[in-house]
N, C-alpha and C positions, 0 to 999 in steps of 0.2 A: 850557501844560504842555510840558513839554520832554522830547520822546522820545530813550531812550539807542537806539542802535544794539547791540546784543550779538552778538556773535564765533557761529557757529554751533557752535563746540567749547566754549563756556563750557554749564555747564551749567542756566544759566536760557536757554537756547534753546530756544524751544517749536517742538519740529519737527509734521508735517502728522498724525503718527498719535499724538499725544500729549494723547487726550482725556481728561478725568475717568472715572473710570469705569470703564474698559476693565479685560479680564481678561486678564491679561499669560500665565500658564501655566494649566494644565488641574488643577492637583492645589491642594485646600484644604487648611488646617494644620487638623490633626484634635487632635493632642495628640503628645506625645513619641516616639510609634511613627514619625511621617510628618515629624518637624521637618527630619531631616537632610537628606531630599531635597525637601523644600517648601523650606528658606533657602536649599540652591543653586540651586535652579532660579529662583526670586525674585531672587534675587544676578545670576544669568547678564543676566534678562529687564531688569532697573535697570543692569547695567554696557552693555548695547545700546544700551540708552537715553541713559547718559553721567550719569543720577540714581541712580546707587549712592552718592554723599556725601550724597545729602539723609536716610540712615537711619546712616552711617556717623560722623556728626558731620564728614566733612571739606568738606560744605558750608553752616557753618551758615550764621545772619545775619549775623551781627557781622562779615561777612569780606567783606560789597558794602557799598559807596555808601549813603546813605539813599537817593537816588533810584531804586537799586533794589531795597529793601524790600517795596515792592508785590509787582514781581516775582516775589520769593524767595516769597512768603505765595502766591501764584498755584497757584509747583510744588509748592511743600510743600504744599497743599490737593491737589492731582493726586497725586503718591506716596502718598500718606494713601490716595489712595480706589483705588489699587490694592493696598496692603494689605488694606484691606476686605475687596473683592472675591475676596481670596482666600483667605480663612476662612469657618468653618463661622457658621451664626446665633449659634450660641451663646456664640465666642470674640466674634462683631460687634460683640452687646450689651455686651461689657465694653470696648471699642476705640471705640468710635461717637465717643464724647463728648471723646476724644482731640483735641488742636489740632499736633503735634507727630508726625509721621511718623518721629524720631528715639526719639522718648519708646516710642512703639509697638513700634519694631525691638527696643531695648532690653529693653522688657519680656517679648517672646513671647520672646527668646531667657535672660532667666534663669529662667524656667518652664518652656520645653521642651528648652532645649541642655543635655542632659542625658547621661550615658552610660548606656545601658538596659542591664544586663547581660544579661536575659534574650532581646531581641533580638539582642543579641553571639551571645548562645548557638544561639539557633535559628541563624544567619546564618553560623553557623562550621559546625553541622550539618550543613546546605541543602547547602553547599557541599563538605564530605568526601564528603557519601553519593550528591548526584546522580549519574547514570549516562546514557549514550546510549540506553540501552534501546529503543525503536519509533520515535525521534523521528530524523530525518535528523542530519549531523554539523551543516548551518547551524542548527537550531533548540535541537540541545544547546547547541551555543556561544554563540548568543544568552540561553539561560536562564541558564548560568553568569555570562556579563558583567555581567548586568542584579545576579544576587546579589555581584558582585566592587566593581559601583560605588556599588551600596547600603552595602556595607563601608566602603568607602571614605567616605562621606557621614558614616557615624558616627563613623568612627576614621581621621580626618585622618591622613599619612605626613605625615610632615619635608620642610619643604622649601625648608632651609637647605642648601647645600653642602657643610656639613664632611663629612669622611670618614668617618665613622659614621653619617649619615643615606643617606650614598651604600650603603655594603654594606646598611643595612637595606633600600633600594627593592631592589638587586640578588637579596638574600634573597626576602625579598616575590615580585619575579618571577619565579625560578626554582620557588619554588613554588607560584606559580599555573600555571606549564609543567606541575608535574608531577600537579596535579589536572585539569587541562585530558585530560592524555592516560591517567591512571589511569580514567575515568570512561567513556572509550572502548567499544565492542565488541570482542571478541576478535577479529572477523574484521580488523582494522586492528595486528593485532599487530605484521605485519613491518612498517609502516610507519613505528611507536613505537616497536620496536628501530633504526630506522634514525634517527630524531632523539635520542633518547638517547643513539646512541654516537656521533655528531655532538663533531668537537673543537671547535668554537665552538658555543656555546651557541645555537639560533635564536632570536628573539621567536617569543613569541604569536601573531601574524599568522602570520610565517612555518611554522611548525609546523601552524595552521590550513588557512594553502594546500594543504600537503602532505599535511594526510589530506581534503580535499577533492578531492585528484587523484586519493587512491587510491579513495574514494568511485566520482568517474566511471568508472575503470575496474573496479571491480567490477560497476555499472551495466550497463556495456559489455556485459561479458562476461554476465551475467544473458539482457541484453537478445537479444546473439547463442544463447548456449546454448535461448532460449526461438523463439525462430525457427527452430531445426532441432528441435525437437521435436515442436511445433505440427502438422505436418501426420502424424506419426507419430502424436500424438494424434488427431487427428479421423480418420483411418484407423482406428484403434482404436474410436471412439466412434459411427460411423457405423455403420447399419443394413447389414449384408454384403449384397451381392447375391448372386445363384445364377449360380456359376460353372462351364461346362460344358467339361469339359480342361481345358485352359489358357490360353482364354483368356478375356476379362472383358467382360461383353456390357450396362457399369451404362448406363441408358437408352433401352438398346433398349426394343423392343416386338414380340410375337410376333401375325402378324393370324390366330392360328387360333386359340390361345384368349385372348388379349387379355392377355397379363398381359404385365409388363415382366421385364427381368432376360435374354433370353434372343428370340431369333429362331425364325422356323418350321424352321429347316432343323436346329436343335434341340430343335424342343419335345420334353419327353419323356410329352406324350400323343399322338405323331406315333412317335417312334418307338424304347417303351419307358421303360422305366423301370430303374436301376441295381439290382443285387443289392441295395447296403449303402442304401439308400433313405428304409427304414424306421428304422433306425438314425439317419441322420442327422438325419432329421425329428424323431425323437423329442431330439436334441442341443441341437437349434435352438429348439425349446418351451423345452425345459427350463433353456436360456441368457436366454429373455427377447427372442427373435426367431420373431415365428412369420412373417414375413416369409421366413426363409431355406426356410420349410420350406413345399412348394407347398399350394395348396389342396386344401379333402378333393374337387373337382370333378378334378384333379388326379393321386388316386390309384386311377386304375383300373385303368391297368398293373400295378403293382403287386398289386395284388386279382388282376387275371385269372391271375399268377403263383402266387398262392396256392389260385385255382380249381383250376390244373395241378396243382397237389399235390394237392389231395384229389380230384380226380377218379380218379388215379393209385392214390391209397388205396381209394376205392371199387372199380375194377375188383380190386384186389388182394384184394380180400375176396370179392369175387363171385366171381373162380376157385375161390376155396378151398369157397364154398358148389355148386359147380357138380363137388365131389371131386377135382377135378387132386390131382393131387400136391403136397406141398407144396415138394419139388426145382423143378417145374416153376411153381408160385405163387411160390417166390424168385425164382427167376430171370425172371420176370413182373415182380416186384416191382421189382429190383435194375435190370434194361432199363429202365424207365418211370420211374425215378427217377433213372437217366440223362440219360435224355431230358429231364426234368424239371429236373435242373443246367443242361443245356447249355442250356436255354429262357432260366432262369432268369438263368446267367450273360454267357448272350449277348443279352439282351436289349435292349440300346443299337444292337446292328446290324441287327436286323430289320427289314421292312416288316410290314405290316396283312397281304398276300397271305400274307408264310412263317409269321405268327403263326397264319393260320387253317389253312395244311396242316401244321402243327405241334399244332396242337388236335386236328383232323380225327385224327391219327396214336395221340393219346392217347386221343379217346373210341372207339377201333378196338376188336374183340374178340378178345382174341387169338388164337382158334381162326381166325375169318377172315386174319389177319395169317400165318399158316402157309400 
């Protein structure tokens, strides 16, 4: 038997990945919905291969040698069974029995190369009403291509030279530009004012790059604006501490009554408690911080300022049961409630010693005080 040599560009050349069998692309012919992009892609996967004429008629038999007959019967067994492979069971069982990988191309294509109108239609929709909406600008323009080359699959463009297939690809483009950037977000507006008034028309790509850049710089700018906020936020959102003046004491730790926020040479069960005190604490509950507002162990300063009050009221009612006068019970009164502000509002300066000759002074009688 006498072996022919064949050319590695002839297309009965069985190169190393050209086994029977094999599944050339990922998508099966389902029926006339999926024909258009299942024969390109089929088409693409056989012109790789250099076996696009064994379904094309431009490789039949009649066109080698008898000696290589065999041959031919070899690859057209191989193209046969990746047709197969790439249909559903149910187109398989009508295909099986086929000898003829040309017979087969022929046939699935005048039963599904068909114009779907109603595909047309949804595919002309898809493509008017898409929108950018949540999706980034690389994922819109991916969804639109994908529906721009499905189009294309079912409704071949001209692709002859003359000058009227030329304006209609030109056509065609321009207005895939201008569905490209109507579909956009408003926030890319001035970027689309700037390619539409563009005196040369851009491509696709290129208009693509350019709201891509404006993309990153919006990014940018998000990115910085959120970094100077940030700690203005967690300032806000942070648990306040107890600030005493002016200055901020978050950390510390006080070792006479243990609590944080505030040092001994501040505490204010060491040395008082503020007038507005009471007020604030009540602020600080009622915000949703009972942190800002000190312990009830806490408020006894306070209390003993409100003992001075009514102690002040007690004697002032015991003059009046003892007959004073009631000129000299006001003026009793009016002195010890004196006293009783100046306690009250100076009580951040005091020590423990002038709180108790300040006490001492208020439980006095005022007959002994004369």
């Amino acid at each position: 038997m006498v072996v022919v040599k064949i050319d590695p560009s002839d297309p009965l050349y069985r190169g190393p990945s050209d086994a029977s069998g094999a599944t050339l692309i990922p998508i099966k012919l389902i029926e006339s919905e999926n024909y258009g992009i299942w024969s390109r892609s089929i088409r693409i996967a056989l012109l790789g291969k250099k076996k696009y004429g064994f379904v094309t008629g431009a490789c039949s038999r009649t066109l080698y040698k008898d000696e290589l007959h065999e041959q031919w019967k070899t690859y057209n067994a191989i193209v046969l069974s990746w047709l197969m492979s790439s249909v559903t069971e149910e187109l398989l069982s009508e295909i099986v029995y086929a000898t003829s990988a040309y017979d087969v191309w022929q046939d699935l294509k005048e039963r599904f190369d068909k114009v779907n109108r109603m595909r047309l239609y949804q595919l002309y929709r898809e493509i008017n009403s898409l929108v950018q909406g949540t999706d980034s600008v690389s994922n819109y323009f991916t969804r639109l291509k994908n529906l721009w080359n499905e189009y294309n699959a079912v409704v071949p463009a001209p692709t002859c030279v003359c000058p009227k297939s030329k304006d209609y690809a030109d056509h065609l483009y321009e207005l895939r530009l201008i569905q490209f950037l109507s579909g956009l977000n408003d926030s890319y507006d001035q970027a689309r004012r700037q390619i539409l008034l563009k005196g040369v028309t851009p491509t696709i790509n290129q208009a693509y790059a350019m709201i891509v850049e404006d993309e990153i710089q919006h990014l940018t700018c998000l990115t910085a604006v959120g970094e100077k906020a940030n700690p203005i936020a967690m300032q806000v959102n942070r648990s306040p501490e107890i600030s005493y003046g002016n200055q901020n004491y978050k950390g510390k730790k006080c070792d006479y009554c243990h609590y944080t926020g505030h040092t001994r040479e501040n505490c204010y069960k060491l040395i008082g408690y503020p007038t507005d005190w009471k007020q604030r604490r009540r602020e600080n509950y009622n915000n949703g911080n009972p942190r800002g507002a000190v312990q009830n162990s806490q408020s006894g300063g306070f209390n003993n300022g409100q003992q001075y009050g009514n102690q002040v009221k007690t004697n002032f009612a015991g003059n009046n049961s003892n007959g004073e006068t009631s000129h000299n019970a006001s003026q009793s009164h009016e002195g010890n409630k004196n006293v009783n502000n100046v306690v009250l509002s100076k009580a951040q300066g005091f020590t423990d010693g002038e709180y108790k000759q300040i006490m001492e002074l208020l439980n006095k009688d005022p007959h002994e005080m004369k």
